[in-house]
PAKEMAR-159401 format. One record per residue: x, y, z of N, C-alpha, C in turn; chain; residue number from 0. Coordinates in steps of 0.1 Angstrom, whole numbers. Atoms other than C-alpha are relative to their C-alpha. Example, Ala and Ser with C-alpha at 12.3 -4.5 7.8 and 13.67 -1.06 7.14 Angstrom:
residues 2
<r><n_east>9</n_east><n_north>-12</n_north><n_up>0</n_up><ca_east>123</ca_east><ca_north>-45</ca_north><ca_up>78</ca_up><c_east>9</c_east><c_north>12</c_north><c_up>0</c_up><chaine>A</chaine><num>0</num></r>
<r><n_east>-9</n_east><n_north>-11</n_north><n_up>0</n_up><ca_east>137</ca_east><ca_north>-11</ca_north><ca_up>71</ca_up><c_east>-8</c_east><c_north>11</c_north><c_up>8</c_up><chaine>A</chaine><num>1</num></r>
//
This chain:
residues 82
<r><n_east>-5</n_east><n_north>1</n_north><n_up>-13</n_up><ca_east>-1151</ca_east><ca_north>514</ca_north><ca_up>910</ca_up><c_east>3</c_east><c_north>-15</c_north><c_up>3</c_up><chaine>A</chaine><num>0</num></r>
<r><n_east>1</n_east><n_north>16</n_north><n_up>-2</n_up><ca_east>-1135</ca_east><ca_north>484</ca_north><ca_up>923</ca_up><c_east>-6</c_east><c_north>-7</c_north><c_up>12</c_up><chaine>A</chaine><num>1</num></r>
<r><n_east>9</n_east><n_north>10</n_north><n_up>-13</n_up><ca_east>-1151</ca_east><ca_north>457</ca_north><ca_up>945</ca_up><c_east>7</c_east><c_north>-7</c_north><c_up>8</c_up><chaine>A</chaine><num>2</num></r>
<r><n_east>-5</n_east><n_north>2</n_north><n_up>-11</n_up><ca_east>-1139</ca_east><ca_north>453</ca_north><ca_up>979</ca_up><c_east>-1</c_east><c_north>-15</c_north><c_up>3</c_up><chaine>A</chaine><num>3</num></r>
<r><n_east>0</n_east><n_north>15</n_north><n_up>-10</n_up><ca_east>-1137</ca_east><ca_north>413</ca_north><ca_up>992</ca_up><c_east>0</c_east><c_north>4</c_north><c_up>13</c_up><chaine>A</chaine><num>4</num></r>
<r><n_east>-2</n_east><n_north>1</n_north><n_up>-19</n_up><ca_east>-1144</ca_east><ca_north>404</ca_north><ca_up>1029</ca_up><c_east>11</c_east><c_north>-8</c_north><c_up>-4</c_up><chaine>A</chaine><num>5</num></r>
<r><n_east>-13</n_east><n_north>5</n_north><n_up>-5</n_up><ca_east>-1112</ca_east><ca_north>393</ca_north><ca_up>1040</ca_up><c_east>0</c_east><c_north>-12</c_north><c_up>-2</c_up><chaine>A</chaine><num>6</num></r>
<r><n_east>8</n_east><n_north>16</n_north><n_up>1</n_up><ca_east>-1129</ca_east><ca_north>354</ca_north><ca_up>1040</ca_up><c_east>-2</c_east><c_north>-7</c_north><c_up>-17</c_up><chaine>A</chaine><num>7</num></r>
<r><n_east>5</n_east><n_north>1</n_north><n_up>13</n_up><ca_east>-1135</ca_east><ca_north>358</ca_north><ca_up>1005</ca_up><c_east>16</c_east><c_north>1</c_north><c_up>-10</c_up><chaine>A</chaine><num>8</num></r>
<r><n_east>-13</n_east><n_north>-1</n_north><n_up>6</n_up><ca_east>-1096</ca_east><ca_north>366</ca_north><ca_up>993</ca_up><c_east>8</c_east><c_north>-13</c_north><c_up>1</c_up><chaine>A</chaine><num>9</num></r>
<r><n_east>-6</n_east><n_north>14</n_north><n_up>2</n_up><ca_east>-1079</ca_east><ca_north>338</ca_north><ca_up>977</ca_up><c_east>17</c_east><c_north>-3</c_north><c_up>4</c_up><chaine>A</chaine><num>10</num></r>
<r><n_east>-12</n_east><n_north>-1</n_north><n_up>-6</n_up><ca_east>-1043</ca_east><ca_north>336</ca_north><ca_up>997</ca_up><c_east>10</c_east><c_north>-14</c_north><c_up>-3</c_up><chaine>A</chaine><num>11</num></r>
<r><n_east>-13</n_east><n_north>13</n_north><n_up>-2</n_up><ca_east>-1011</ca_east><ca_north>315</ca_north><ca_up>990</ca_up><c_east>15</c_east><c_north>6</c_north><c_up>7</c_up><chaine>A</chaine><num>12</num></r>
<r><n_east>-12</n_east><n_north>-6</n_north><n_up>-6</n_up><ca_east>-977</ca_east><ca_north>314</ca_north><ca_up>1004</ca_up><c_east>7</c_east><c_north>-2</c_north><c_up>-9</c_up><chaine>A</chaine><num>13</num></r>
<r><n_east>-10</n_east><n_north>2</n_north><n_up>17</n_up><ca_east>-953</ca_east><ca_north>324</ca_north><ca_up>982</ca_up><c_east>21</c_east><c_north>-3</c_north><c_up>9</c_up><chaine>A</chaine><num>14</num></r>
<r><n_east>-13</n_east><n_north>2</n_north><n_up>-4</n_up><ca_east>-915</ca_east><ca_north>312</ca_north><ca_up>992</ca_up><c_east>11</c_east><c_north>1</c_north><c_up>-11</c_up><chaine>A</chaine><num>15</num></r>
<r><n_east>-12</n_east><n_north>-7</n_north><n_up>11</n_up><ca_east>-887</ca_east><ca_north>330</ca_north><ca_up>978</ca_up><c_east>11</c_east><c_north>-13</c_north><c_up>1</c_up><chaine>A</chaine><num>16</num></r>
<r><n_east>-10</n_east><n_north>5</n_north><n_up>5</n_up><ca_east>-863</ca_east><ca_north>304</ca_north><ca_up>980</ca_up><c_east>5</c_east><c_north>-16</c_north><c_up>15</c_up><chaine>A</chaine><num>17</num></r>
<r><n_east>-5</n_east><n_north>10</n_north><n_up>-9</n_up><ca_east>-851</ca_east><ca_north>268</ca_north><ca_up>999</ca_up><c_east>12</c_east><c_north>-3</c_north><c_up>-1</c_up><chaine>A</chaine><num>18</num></r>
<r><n_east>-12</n_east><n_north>4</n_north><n_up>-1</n_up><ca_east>-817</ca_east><ca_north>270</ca_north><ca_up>1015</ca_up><c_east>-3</c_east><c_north>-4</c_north><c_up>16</c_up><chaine>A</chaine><num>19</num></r>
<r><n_east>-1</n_east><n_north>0</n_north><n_up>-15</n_up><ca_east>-801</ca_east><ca_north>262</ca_north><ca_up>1048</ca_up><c_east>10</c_east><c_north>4</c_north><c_up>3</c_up><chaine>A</chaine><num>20</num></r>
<r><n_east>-8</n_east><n_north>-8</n_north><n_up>-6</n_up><ca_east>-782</ca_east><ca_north>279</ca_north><ca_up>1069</ca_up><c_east>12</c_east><c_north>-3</c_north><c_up>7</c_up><chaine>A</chaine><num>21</num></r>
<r><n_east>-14</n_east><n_north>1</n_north><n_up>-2</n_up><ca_east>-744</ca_east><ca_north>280</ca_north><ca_up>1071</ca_up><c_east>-1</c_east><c_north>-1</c_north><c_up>14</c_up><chaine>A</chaine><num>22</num></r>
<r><n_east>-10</n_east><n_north>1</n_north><n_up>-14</n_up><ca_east>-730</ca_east><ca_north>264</ca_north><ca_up>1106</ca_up><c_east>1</c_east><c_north>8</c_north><c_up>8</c_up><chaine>A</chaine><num>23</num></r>
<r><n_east>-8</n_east><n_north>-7</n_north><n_up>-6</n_up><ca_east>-712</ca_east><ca_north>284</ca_north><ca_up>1109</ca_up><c_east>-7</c_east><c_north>15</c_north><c_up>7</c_up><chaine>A</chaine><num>24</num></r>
<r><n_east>8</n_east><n_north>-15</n_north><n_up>-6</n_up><ca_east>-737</ca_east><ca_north>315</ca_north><ca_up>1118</ca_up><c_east>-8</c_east><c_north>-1</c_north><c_up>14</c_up><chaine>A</chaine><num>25</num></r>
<r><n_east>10</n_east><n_north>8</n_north><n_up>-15</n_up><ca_east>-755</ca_east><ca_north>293</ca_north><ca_up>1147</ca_up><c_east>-11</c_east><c_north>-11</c_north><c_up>-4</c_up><chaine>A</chaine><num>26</num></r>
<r><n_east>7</n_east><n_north>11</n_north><n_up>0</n_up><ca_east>-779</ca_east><ca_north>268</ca_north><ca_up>1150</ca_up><c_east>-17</c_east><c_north>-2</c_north><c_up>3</c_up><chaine>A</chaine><num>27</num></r>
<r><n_east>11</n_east><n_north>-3</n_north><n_up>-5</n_up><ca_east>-812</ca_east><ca_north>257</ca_north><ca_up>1150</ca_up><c_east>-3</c_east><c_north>0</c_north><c_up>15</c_up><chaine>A</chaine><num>28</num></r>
<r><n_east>4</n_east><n_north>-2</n_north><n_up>-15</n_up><ca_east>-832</ca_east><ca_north>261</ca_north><ca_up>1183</ca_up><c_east>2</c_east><c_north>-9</c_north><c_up>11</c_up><chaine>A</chaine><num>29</num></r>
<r><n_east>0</n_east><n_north>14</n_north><n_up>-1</n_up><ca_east>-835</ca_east><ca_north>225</ca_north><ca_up>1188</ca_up><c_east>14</c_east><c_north>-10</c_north><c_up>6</c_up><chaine>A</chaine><num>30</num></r>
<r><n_east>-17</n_east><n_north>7</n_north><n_up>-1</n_up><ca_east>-798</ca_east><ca_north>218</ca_north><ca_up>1183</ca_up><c_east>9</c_east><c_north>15</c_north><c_up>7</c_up><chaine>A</chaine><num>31</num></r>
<r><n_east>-7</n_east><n_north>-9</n_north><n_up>-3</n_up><ca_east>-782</ca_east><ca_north>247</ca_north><ca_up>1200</ca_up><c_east>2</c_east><c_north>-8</c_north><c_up>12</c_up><chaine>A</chaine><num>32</num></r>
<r><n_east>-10</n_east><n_north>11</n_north><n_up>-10</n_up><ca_east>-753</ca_east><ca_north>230</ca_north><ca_up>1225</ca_up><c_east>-10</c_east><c_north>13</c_north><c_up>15</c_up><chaine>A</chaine><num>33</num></r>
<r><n_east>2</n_east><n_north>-5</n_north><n_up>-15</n_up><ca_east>-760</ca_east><ca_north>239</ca_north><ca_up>1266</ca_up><c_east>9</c_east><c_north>14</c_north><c_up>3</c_up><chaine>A</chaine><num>34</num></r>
<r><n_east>-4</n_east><n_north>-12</n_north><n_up>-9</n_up><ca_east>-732</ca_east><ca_north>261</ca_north><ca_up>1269</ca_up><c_east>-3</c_east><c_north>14</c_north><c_up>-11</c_up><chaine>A</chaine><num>35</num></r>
<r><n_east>10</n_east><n_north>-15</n_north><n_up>3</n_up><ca_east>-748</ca_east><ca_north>289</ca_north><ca_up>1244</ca_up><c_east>-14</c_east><c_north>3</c_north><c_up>2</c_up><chaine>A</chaine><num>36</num></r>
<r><n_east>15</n_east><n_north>0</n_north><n_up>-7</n_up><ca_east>-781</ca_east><ca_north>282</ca_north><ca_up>1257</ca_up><c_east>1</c_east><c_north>11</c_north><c_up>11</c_up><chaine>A</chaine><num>37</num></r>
<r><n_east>-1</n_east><n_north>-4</n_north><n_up>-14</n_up><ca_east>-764</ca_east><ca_north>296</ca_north><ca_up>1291</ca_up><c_east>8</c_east><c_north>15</c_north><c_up>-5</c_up><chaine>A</chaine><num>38</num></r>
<r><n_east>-8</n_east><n_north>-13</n_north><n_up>5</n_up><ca_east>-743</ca_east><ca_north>324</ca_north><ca_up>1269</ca_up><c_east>-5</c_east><c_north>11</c_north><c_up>-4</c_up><chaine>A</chaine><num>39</num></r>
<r><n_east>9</n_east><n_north>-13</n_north><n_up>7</n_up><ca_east>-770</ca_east><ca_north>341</ca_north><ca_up>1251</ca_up><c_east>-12</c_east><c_north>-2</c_north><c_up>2</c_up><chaine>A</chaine><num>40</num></r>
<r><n_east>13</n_east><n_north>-1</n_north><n_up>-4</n_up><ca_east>-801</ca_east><ca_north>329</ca_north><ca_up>1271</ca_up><c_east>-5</c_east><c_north>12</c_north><c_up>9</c_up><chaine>A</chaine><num>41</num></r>
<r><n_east>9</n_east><n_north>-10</n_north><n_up>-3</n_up><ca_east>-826</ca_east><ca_north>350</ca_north><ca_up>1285</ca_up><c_east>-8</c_east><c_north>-12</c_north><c_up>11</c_up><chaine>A</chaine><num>42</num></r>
<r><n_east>12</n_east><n_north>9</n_north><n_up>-7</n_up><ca_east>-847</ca_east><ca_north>334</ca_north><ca_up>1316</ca_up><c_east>-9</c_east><c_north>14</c_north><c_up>1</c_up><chaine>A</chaine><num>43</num></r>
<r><n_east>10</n_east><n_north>-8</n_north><n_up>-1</n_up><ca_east>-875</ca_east><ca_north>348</ca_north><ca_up>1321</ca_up><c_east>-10</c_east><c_north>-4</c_north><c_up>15</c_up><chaine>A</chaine><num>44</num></r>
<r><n_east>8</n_east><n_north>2</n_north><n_up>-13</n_up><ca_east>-887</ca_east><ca_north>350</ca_north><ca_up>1361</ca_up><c_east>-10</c_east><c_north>6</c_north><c_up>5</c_up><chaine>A</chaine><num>45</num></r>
<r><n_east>16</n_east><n_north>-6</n_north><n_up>-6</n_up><ca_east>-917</ca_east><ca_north>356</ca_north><ca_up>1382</ca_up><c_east>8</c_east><c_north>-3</c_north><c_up>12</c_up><chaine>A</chaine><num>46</num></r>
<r><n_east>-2</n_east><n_north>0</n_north><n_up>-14</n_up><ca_east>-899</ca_east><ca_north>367</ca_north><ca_up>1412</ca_up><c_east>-9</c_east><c_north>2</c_north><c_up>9</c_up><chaine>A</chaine><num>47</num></r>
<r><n_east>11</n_east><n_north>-6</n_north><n_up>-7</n_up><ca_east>-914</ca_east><ca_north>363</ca_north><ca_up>1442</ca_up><c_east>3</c_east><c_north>9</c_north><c_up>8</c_up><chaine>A</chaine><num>48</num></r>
<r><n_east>-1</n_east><n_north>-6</n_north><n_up>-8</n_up><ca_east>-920</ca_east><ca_north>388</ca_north><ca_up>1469</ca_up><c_east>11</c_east><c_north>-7</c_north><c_up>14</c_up><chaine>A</chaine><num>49</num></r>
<r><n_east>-9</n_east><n_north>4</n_north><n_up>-8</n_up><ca_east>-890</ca_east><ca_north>391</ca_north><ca_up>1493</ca_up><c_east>17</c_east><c_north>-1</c_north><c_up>-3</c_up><chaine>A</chaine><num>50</num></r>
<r><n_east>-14</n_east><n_north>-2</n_north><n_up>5</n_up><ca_east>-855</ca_east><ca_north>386</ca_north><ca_up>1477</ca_up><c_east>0</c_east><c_north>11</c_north><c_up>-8</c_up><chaine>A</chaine><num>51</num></r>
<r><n_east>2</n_east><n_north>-9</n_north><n_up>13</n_up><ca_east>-845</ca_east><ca_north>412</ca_north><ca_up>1462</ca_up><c_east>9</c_east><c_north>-1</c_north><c_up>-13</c_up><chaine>A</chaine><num>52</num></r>
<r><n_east>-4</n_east><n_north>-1</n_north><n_up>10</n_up><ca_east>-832</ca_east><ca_north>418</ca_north><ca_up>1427</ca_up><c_east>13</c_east><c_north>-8</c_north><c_up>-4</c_up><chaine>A</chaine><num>53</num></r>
<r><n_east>-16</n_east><n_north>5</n_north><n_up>3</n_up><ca_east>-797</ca_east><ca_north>411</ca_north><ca_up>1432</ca_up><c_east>3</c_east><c_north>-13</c_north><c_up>7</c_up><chaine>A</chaine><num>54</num></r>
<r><n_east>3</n_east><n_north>13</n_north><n_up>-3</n_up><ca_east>-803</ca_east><ca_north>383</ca_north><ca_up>1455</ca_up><c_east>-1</c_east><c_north>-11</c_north><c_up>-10</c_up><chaine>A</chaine><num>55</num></r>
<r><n_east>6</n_east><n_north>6</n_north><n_up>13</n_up><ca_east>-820</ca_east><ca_north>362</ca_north><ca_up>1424</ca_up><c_east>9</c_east><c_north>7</c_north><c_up>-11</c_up><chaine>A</chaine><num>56</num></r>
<r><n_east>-8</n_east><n_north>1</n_north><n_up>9</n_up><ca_east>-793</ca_east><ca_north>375</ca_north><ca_up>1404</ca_up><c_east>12</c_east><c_north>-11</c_north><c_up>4</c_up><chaine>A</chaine><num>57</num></r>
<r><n_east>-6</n_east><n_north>7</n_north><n_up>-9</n_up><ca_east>-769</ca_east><ca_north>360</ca_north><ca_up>1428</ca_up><c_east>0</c_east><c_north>-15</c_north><c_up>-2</c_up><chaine>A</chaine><num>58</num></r>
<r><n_east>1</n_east><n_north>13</n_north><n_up>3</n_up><ca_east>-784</ca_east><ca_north>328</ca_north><ca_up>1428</ca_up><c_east>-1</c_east><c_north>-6</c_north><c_up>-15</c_up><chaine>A</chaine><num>59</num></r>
<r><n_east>1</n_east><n_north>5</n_north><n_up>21</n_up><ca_east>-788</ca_east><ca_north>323</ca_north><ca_up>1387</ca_up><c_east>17</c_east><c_north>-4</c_north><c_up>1</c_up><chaine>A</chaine><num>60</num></r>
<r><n_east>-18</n_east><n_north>0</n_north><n_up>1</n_up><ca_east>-750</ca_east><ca_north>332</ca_north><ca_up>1389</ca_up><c_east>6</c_east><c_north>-16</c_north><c_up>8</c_up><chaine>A</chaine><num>61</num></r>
<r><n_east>1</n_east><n_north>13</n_north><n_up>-12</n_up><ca_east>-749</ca_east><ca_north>301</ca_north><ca_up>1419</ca_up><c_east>-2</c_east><c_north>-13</c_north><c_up>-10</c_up><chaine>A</chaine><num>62</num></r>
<r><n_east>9</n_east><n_north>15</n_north><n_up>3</n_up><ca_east>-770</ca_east><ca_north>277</ca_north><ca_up>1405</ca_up><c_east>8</c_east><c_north>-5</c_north><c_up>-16</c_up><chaine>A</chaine><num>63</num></r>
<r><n_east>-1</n_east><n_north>3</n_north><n_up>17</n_up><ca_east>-759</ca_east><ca_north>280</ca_north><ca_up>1366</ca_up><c_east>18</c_east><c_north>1</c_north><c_up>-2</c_up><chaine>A</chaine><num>64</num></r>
<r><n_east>-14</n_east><n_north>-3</n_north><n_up>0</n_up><ca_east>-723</ca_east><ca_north>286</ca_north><ca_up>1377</ca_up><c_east>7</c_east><c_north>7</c_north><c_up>-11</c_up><chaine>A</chaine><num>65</num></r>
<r><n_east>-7</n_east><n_north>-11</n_north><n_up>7</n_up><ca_east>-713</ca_east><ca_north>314</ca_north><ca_up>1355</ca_up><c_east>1</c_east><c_north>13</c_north><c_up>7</c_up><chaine>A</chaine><num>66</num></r>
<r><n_east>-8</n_east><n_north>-16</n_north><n_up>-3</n_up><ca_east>-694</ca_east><ca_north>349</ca_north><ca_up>1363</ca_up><c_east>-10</c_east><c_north>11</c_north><c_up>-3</c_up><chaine>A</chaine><num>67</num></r>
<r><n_east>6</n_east><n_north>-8</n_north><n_up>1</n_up><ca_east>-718</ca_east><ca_north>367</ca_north><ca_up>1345</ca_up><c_east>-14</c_east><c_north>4</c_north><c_up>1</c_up><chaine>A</chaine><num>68</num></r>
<r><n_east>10</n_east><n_north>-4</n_north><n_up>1</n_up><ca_east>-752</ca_east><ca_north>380</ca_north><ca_up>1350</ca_up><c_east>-9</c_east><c_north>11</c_north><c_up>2</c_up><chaine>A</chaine><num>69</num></r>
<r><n_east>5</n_east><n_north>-8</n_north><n_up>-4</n_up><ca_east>-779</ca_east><ca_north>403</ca_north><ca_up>1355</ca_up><c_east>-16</c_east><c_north>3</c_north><c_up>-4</c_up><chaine>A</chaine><num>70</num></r>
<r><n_east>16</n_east><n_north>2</n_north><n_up>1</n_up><ca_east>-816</ca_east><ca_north>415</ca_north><ca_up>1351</ca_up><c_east>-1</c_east><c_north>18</c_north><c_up>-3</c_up><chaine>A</chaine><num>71</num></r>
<r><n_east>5</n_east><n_north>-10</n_north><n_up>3</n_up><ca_east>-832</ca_east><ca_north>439</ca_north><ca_up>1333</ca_up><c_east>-12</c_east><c_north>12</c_north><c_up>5</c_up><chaine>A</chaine><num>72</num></r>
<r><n_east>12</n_east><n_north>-5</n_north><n_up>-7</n_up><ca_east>-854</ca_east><ca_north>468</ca_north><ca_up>1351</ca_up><c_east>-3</c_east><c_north>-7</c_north><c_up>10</c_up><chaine>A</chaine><num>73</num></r>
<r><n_east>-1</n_east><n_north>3</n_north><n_up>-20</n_up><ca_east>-872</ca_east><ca_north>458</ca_north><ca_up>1383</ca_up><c_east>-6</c_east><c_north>-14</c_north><c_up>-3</c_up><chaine>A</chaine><num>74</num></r>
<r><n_east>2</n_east><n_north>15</n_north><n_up>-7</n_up><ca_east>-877</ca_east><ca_north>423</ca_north><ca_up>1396</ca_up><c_east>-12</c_east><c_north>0</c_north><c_up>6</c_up><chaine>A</chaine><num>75</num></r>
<r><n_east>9</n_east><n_north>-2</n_north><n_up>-9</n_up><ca_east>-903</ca_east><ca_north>439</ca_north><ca_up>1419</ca_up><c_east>-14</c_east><c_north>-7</c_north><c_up>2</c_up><chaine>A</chaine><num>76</num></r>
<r><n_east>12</n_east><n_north>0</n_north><n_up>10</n_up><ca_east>-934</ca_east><ca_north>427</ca_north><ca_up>1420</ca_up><c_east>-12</c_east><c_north>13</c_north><c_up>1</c_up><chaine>A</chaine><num>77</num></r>
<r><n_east>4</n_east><n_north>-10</n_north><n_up>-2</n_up><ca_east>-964</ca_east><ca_north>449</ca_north><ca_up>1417</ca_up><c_east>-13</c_east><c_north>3</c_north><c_up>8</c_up><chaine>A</chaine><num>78</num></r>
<r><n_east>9</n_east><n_north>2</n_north><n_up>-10</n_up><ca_east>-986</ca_east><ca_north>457</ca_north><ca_up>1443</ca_up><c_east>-16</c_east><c_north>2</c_north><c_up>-9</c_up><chaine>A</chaine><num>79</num></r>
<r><n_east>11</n_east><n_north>-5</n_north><n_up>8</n_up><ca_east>-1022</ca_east><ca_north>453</ca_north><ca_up>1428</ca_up><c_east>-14</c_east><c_north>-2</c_north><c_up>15</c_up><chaine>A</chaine><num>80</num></r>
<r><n_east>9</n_east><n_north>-3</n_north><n_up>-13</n_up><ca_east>-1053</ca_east><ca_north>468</ca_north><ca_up>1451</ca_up><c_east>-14</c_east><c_north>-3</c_north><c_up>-5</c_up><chaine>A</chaine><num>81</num></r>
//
């Protein structure tokens, strides 16, 4: 039968299939990604507060960040906790 190791005891390496880097042309790292696709294909992520509602705080993103497009996923709400 064979003998089980504690997890602490297993000898681990990283194995890396291979060092390239990544064509331009596909996007960019994190770091270096320009402002206006930050604002194209970002994601904010808010802690609305109580009071405005949904589309309000869509409203203003659209305002503030001056683009045409926006919106928000599911509810804004917050949740009442008792």
């Amino acid at each position: 039968m064979q003998e089980i190791k504690a997890p602490w005891n297993i000898k681990r390496e990283l194995l890396t299939k291979s060092e390239d880097e990544t064509d331009p042309k596909y996007g960019y790292k994190p770091e270096e990604r320009p402002y206006p696709d930050i604002i194209r294909f970002g994601i904010i992520n808010l802690d609305k507060p109580p009071g405005p509602s949904s589309h309000e705080v869509t409203a203003w993103i659209k305002r503030i960040l001056s683009i045409n497009h926006a919106g928000h996923g599911g509810t804004l709400e917050p949740i009442a906790v008792s």
